[in-house]
ROVEX-250064 format. One record per residue (C-alpha): residue in three letters; z, y, x. Coordinates in nm, 3 decimals, always signed. Layout:
N
> ALA|Z|Y|X
...
//
This chain:
479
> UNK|+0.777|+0.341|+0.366
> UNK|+0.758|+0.063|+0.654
> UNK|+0.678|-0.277|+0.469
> UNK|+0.923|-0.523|+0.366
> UNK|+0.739|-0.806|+0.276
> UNK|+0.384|-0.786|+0.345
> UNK|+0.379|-0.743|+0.721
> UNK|+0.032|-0.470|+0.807
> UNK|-0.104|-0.763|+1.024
> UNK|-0.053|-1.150|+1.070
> UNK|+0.266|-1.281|+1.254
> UNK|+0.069|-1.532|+1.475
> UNK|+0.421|-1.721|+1.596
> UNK|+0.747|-1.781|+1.510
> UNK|+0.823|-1.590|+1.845
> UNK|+0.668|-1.295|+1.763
> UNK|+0.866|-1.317|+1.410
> UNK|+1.220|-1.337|+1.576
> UNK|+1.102|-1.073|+1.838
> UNK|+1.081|-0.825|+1.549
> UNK|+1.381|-0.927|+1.411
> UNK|+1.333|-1.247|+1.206
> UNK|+1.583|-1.514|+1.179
> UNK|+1.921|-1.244|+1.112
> UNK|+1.868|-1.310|+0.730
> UNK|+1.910|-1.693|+0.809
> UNK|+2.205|-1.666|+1.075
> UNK|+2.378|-1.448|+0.792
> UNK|+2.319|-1.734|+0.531
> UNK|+2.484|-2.001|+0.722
> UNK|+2.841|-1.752|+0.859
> UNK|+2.847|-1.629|+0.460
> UNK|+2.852|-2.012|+0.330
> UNK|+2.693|-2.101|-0.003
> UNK|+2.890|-1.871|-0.304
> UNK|+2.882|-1.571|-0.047
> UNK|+2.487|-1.568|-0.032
> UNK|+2.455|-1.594|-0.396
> UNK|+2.717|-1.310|-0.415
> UNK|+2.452|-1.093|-0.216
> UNK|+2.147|-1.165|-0.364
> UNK|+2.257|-1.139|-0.721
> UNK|+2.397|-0.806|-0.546
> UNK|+2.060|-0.711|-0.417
> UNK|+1.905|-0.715|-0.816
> UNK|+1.591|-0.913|-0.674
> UNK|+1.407|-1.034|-0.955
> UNK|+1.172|-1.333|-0.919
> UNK|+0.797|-1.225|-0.821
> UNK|+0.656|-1.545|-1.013
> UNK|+0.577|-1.259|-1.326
> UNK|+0.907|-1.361|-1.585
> UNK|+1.123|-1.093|-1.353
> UNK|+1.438|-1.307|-1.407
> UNK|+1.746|-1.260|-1.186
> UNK|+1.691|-1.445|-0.899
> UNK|+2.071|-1.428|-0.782
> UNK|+2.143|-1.529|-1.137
> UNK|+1.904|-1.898|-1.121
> UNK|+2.072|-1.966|-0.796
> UNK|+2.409|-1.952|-0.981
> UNK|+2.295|-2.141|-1.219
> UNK|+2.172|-2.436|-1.012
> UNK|+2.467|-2.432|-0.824
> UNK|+2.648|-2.427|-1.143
> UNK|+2.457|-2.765|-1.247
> UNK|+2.493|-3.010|-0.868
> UNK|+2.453|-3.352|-0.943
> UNK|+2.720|-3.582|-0.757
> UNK|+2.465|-3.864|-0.702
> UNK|+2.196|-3.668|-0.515
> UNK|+2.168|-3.328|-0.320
> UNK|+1.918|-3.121|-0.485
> UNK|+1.593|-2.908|-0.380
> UNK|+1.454|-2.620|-0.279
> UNK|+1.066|-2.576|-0.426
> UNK|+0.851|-2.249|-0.329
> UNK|+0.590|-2.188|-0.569
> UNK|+0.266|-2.110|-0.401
> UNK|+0.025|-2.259|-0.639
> UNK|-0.120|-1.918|-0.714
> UNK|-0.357|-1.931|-1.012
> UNK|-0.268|-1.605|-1.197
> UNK|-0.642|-1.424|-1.274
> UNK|-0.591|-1.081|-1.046
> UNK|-0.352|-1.178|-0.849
> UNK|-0.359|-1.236|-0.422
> UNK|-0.017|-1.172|-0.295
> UNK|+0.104|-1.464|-0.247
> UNK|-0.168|-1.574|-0.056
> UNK|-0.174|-1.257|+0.153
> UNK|+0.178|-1.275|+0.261
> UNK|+0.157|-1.654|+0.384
> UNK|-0.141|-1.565|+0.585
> UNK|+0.010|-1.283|+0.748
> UNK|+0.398|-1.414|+0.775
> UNK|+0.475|-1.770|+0.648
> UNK|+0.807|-1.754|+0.856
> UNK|+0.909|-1.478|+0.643
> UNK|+0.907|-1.710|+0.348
> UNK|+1.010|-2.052|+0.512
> UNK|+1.377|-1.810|+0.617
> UNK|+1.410|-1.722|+0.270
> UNK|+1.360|-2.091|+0.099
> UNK|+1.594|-2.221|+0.421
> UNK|+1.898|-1.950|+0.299
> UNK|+1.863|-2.074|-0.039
> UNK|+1.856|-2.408|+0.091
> UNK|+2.227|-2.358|+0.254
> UNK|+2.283|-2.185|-0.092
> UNK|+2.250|-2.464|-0.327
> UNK|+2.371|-2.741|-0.051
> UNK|+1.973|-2.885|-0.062
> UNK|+1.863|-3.121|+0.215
> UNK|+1.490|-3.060|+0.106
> UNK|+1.218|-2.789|+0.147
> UNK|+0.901|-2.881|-0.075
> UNK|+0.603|-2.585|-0.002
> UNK|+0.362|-2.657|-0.348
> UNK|+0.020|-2.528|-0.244
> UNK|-0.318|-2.583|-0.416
> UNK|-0.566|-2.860|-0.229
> UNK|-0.797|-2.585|-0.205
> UNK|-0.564|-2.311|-0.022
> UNK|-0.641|-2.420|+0.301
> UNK|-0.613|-2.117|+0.494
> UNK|-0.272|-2.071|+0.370
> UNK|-0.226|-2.462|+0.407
> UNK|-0.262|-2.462|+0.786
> UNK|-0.054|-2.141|+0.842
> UNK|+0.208|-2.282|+0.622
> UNK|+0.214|-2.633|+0.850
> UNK|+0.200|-2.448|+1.173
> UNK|+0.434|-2.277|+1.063
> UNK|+0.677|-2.557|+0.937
> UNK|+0.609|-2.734|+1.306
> UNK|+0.761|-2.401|+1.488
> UNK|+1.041|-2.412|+1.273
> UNK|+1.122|-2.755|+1.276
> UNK|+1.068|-2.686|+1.703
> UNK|+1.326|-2.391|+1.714
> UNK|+1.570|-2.593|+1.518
> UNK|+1.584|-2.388|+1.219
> UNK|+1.574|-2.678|+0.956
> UNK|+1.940|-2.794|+1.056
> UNK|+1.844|-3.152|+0.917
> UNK|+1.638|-3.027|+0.594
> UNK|+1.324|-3.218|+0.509
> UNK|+1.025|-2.976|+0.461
> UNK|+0.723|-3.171|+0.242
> UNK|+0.412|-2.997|+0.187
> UNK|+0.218|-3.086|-0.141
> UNK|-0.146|-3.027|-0.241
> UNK|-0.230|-3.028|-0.542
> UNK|-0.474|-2.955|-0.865
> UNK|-0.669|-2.625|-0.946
> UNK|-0.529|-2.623|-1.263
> UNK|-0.356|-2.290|-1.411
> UNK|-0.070|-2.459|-1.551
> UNK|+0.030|-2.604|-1.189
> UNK|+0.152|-2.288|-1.167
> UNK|+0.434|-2.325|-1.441
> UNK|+0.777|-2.432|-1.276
> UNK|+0.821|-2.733|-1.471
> UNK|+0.449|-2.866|-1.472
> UNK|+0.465|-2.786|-1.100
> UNK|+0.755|-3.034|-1.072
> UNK|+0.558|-3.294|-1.293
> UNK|+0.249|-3.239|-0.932
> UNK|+0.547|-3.283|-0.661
> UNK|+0.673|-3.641|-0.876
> UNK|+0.296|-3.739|-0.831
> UNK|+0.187|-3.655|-1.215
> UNK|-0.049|-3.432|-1.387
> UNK|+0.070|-3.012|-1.433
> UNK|+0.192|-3.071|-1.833
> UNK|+0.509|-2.838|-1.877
> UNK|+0.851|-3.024|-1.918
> UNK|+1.085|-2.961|-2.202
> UNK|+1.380|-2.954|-1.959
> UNK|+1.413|-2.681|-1.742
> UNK|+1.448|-2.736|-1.362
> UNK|+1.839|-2.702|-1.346
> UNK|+1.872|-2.969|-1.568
> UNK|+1.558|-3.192|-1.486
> UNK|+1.449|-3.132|-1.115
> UNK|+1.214|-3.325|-0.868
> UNK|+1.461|-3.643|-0.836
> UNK|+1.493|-3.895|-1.115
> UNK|+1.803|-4.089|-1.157
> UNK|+1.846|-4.428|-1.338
> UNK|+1.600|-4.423|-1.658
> UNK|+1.607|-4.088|-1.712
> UNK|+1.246|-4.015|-1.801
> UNK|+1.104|-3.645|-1.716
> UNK|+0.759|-3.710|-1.789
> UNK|+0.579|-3.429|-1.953
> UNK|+0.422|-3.597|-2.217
> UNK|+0.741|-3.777|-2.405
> UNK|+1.056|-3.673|-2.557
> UNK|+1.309|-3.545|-2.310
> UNK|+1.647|-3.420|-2.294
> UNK|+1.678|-3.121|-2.429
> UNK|+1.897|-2.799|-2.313
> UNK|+2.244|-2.912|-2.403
> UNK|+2.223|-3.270|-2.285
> UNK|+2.378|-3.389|-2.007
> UNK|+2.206|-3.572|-1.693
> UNK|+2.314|-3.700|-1.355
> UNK|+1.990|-3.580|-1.243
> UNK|+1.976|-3.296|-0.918
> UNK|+1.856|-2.926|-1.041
> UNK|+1.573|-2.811|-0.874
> UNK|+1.548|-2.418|-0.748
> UNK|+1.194|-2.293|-0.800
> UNK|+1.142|-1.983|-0.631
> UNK|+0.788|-1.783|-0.593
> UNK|+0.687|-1.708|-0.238
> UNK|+0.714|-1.324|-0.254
> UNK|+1.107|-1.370|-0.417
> UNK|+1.200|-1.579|-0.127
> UNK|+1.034|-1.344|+0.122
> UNK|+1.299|-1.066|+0.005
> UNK|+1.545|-1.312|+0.097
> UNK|+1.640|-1.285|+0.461
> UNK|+1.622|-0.916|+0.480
> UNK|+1.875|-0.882|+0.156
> UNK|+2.108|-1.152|+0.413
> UNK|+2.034|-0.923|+0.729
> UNK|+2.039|-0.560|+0.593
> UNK|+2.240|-0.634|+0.298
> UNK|+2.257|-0.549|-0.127
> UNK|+2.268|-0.162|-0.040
> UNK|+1.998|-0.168|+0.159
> UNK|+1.740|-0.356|-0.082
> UNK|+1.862|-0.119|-0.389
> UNK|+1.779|+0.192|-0.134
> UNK|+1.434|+0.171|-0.286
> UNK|+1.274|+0.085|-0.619
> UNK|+1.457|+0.172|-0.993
> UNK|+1.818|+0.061|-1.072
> UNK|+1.661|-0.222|-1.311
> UNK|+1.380|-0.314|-1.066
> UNK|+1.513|-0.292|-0.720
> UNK|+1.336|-0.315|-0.352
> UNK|+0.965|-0.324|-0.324
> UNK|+0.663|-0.535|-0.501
> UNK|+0.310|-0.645|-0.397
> UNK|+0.043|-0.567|-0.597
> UNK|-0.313|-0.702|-0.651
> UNK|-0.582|-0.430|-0.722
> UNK|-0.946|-0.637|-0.852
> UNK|-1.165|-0.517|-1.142
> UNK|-1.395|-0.182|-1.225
> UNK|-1.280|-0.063|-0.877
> UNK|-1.460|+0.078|-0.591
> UNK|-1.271|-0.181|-0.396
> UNK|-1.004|-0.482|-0.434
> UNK|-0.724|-0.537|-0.219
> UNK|-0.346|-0.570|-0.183
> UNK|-0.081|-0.364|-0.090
> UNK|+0.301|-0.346|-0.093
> UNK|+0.488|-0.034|-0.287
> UNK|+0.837|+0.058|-0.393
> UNK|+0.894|-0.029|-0.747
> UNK|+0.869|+0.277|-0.974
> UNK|+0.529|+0.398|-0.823
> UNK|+0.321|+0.492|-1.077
> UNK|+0.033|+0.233|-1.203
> UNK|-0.200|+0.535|-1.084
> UNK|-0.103|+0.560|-0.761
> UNK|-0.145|+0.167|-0.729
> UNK|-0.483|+0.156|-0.874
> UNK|-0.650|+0.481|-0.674
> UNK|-0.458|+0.388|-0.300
> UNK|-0.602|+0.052|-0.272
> UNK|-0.889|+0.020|-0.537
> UNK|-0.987|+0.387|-0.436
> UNK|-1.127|+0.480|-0.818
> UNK|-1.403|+0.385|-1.015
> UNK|-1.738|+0.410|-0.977
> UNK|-1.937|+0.764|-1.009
> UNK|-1.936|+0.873|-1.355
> UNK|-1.710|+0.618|-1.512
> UNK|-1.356|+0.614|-1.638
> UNK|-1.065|+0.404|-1.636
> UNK|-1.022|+0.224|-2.012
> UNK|-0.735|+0.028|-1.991
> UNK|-0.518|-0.229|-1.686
> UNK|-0.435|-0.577|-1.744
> UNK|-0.151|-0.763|-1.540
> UNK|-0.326|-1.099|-1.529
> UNK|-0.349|-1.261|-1.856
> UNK|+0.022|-1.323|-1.921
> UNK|+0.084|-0.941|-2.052
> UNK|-0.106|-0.717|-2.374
> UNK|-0.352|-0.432|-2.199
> UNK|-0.245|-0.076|-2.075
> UNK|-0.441|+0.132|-2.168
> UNK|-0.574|+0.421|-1.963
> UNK|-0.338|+0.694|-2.168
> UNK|-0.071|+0.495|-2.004
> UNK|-0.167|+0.469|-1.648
> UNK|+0.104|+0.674|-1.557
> UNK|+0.358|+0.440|-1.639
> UNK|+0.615|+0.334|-1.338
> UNK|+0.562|-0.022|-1.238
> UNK|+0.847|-0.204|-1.298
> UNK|+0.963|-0.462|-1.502
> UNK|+1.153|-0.233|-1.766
> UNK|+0.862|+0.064|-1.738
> UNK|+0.574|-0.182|-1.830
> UNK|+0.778|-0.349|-2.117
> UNK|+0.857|-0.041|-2.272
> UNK|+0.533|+0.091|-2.234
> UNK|+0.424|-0.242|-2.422
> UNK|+0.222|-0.411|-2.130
> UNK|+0.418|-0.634|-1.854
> UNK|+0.423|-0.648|-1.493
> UNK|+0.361|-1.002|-1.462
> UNK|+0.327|-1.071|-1.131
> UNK|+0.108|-0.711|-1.007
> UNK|-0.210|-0.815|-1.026
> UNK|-0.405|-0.532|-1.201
> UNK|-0.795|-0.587|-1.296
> UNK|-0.925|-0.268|-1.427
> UNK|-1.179|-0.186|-1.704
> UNK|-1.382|+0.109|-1.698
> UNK|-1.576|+0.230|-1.979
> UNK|-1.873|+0.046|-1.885
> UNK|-1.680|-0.241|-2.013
> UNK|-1.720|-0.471|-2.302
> UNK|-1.340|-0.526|-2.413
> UNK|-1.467|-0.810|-2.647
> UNK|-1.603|-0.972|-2.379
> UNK|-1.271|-0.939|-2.216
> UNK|-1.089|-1.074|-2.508
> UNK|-1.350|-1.371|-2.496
> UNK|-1.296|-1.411|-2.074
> UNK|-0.945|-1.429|-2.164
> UNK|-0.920|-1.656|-2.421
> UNK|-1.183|-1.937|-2.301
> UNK|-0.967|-1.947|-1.934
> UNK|-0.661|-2.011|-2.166
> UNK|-0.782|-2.232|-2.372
> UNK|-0.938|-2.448|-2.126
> UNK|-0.615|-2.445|-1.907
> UNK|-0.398|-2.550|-2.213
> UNK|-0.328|-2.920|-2.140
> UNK|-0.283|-3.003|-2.511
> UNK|+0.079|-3.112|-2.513
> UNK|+0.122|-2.882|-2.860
> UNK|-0.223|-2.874|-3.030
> UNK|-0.206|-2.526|-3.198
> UNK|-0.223|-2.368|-2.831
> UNK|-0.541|-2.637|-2.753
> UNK|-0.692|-2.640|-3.065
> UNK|-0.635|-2.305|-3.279
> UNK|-0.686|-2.136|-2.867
> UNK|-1.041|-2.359|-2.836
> UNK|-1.114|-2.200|-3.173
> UNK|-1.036|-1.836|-3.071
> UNK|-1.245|-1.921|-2.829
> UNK|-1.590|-1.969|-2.985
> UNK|-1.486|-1.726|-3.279
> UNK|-1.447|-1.465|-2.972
> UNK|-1.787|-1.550|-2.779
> UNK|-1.963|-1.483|-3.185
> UNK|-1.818|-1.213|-3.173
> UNK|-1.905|-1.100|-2.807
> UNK|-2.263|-1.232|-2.852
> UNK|-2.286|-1.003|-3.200
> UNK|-2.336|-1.361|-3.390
> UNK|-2.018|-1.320|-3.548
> UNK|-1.889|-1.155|-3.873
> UNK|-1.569|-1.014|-4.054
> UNK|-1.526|-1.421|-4.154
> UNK|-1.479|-1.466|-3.761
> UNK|-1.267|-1.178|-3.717
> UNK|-1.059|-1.290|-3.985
> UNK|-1.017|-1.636|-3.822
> UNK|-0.920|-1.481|-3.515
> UNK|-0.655|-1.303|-3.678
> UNK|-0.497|-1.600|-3.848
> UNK|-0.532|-1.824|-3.512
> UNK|-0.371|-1.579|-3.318
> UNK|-0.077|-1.625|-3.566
> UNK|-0.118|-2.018|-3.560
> UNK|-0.186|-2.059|-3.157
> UNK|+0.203|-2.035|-3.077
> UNK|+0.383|-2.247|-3.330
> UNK|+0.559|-2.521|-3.157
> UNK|+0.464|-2.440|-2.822
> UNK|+0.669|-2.574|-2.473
> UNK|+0.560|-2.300|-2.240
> UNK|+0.431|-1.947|-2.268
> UNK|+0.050|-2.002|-2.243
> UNK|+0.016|-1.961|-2.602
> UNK|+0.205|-1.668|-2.599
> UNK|-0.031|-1.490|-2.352
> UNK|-0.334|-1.577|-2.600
> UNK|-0.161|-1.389|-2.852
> UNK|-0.033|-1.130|-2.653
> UNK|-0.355|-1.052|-2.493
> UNK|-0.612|-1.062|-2.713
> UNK|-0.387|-0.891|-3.009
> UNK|-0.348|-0.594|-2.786
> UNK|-0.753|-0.615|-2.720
> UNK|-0.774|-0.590|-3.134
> UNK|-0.533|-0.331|-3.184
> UNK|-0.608|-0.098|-2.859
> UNK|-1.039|-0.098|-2.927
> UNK|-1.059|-0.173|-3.290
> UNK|-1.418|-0.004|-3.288
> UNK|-1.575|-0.186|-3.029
> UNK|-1.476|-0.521|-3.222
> UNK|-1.574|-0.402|-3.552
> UNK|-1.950|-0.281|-3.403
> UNK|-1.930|-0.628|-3.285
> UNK|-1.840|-0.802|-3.607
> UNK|-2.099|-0.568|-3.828
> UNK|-2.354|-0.673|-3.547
> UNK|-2.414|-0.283|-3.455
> UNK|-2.367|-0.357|-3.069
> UNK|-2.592|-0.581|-2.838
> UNK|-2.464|-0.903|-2.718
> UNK|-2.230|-0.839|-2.428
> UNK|-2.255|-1.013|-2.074
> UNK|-1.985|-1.321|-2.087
> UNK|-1.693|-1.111|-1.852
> UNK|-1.545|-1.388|-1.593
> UNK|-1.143|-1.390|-1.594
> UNK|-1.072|-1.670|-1.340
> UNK|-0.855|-1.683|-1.088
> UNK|-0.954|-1.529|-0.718
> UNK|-1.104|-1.768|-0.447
> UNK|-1.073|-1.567|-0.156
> UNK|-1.016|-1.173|-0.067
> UNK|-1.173|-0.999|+0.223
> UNK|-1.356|-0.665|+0.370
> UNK|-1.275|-0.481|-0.026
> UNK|-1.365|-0.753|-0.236
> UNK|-1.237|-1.061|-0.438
> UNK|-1.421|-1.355|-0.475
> UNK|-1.378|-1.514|-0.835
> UNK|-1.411|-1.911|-0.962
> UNK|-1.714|-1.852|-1.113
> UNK|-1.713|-2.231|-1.108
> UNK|-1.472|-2.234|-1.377
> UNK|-1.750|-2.131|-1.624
> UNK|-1.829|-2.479|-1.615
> UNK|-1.525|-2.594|-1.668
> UNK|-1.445|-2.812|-1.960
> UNK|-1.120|-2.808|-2.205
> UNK|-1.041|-3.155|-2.103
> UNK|-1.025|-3.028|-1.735
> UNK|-1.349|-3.212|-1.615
> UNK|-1.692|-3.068|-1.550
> UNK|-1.826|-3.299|-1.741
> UNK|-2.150|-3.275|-2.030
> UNK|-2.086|-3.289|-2.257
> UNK|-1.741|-3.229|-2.350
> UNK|-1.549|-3.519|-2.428
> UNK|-1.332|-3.302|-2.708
> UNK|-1.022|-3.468|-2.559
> UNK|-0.697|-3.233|-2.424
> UNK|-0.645|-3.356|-2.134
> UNK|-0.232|-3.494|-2.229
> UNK|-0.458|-3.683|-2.481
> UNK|-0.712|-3.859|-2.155
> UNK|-0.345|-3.907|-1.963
> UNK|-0.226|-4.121|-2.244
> UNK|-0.557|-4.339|-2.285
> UNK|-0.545|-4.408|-1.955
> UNK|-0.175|-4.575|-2.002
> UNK|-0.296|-4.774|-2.262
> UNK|-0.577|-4.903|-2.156
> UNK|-0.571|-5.250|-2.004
> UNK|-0.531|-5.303|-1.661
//
């Protein structure tokens, strides 16, 4: 299958990119007009790429649905990739930004938006150059037809990654999730509508003057212009009925090397893990596949499954958004479960204290455990905070804790036990963390955030604050 979105080697200009065709998916955009585009790619059955799978065709509607009659609204593309596992967004704005910028631009003339806003991490900035050079040629060939393009930079956090704490980073604030979702609350603020994070907001039903934002992953808007060009038949001619076209997946972990690659949806999970991470080492086995840390395990009996968004649900895992790190049976799954829940509960930004406090105590009750310190008290504890961790909670971070490190209990009950009657050595602490950088077979992980503390400083010692809780000192302190 030639590649649809991840192009086998960079696009180095915006020539080369119309030379091989680019640019048809954004002519079509503009002679279809606004409700004929969203016609085709609800059509098309592209599902965002950001790791929820929602009907992409289906948000556009509903942002169009929701126009404010003060202020035009805005297109964001989500590249503040942060997911542990995953690369693919990164890869596909290093080898074809244009790609991407055509897609945002079409939804753009979709939604009637006068503004393009590319959210990057500070630290991208490989992608950050490409993505500027990029933006230049565009503006150059006069693509833009009048639409502002903004580039923002910001925080390492994991929860910058979260459409409405991204929003929060493009106003100029910290990445705390909103209670409003971005067709009601967007980037724009009108009157004294408040959308900070941190205090009470309008809630679904309420009404507001305020523009919708669309928030769109990189890899769902580069599907985009070749849905407009080819058209809905051709994107269904590959992938499942439920889980149309193609997806790009993220291969790190017990593998004999990392990497990313594009493949039809429906391929089976094996086939993903042995073409680009070419097996495990000599001797060992595959144990189980996790899909970030947004999704339970898969366990190796399962590896068969088709990945797609229905296939992995049913099979009681998730796709998330493809990026699979591998366990062999060299691994220490309680180590994993620990890995896991330290990354999450340091990212929680404490809005709802169950998900900071009951996940900072899963936490240490975990690393007993993984250290063989632990007991059946400590195993107990986890139990109940793993009930307590989601109660009241704004976004879905707290329901990945559970999620994850329930299906860690349930799928290697042994393992914990040995570790709870103190029959196993102490394990080696397993990094999850997202990936710095991916080259020549391997991915480079933030070791650094090892160090990092739950109030989102590197600080010693820790302050015990949540970091909403630092934000709202600072406001009252005196100036």
């Amino acid at each position: 299958m030639e590649p649809r979105i991840l192009d086998p080697a960079p696009v180095a200009t915006l020539a080369d990119y119309v030379d091989a065709g680019g640019g048809r998916g954004l002519d079509a955009a503009r002679k279809l007009g606004p409700l004929a585009i969203i016609d085709h790619v609800e059509a098309s059955g592209l599902r965002g790429r950001g790791g929820a799978g929602f009907s992409t065709g289906r948000k556009w509607r509903t942002v169009a649905e929701n126009l404010s009659a003060l202020i035009p609204p805005t297109v964001v593309v989500n590249a503040a990739e942060g997911e542990p596992g995953t690369f693919k967004d990164r890869a596909i704005l290093r080898r074809n930004p244009y790609k991407v910028l055509e897609g945002a631009l079409a939804a753009a003339v979709a939604i009637g938006a006068d503004r393009v806003v590319l959210a990057l991490k500070a630290s991208f900035s490989t992608e950050l150059q490409r993505v500027r050079e990029a933006i230049g040629e565009v503006r150059s060939a006069g693509w833009t037809d009048g639409a502002a393009f903004d580039v923002v930079e910001g925080p390492s956090h994991y929860l910058y990654g979260e459409e409405t704490a991204l929003l929060e980073v493009v106003a100029g604030r910290q990445p705390f999730p909103r209670l409003a979702p971005p067709f009601r609350h967007g980037v724009d603020v009108v009157g004294d509508v408040s959308t900070v994070a941190d205090v009470t907001m309008a809630g679904p039903g309420d009404a507001t003057p305020a523009p919708p934002t669309l928030v769109n992953n990189v890899e769902t808007l580069a599907n985009v212009a070749g849905i407009l060009a080819e058209g809905p038949d051709w994107y269904r001619s590959v992938g499942t009925a439920e889980s149309p076209g193609t997806i790009v997946c993220t291969v790190t972990g017990r593998t004999r090397r990392h990497g990313v690659a594009e493949f039809p949806m429906g391929t089976p999970l094996r086939q993903v893990v042995d073409e680009i991470g070419g097996g495990t080492a000599p001797g060992e086995r595959v144990v189980a596949v996790m899909s970030g840390v947004a999704n339970p395990l898969l366990p190796a009996s399962l590896l068969d499954t088709a990945v797609s968004y229905e296939a992995m649900q049913a099979a009681g895992a998730g796709l998330g958004s493809a990026g699979f790190i591998v366990f062999d049976d060299t691994t220490d799954l309680v180590a994993v479960a620990h890995g896991v829940s330290r990354f999450l509960a340091v990212e929680s930004c404490g809005q709802c204290t169950p998900c900071k406090q009951d996940g900072r105590t899963l936490a240490d009750r975990l690393d007993r455990l993984r250290r063989s310190e632990g007991d059946e008290h400590d195993l107990a504890e986890v139990q109940d905070r793993l009930r307590s961790v989601i109660i009241g909670a704004r976004c879905y971070l707290a329901s990945q804790h559970q999620l994850v490190v329930e299906s860690i209990l349930e799928l290697f009950p042994d393992q914990v036990r040995a570790h709870a009657r103190r029959e196993l050595d102490a394990a080696d602490v397993e990094l999850i963390a997202p990936i710095l950088d991916l080259g020549e077979g391997r991915a480079v992980l933030d070791e650094a955030h090892l160090a990092k503390q739950p109030d989102w400083t590197f600080d010693a010692p820790d302050s015990g604050q949540a970091p909403a809780d630092r934000m709202d000192q600072r406001r009252s302190d005196p100036v």
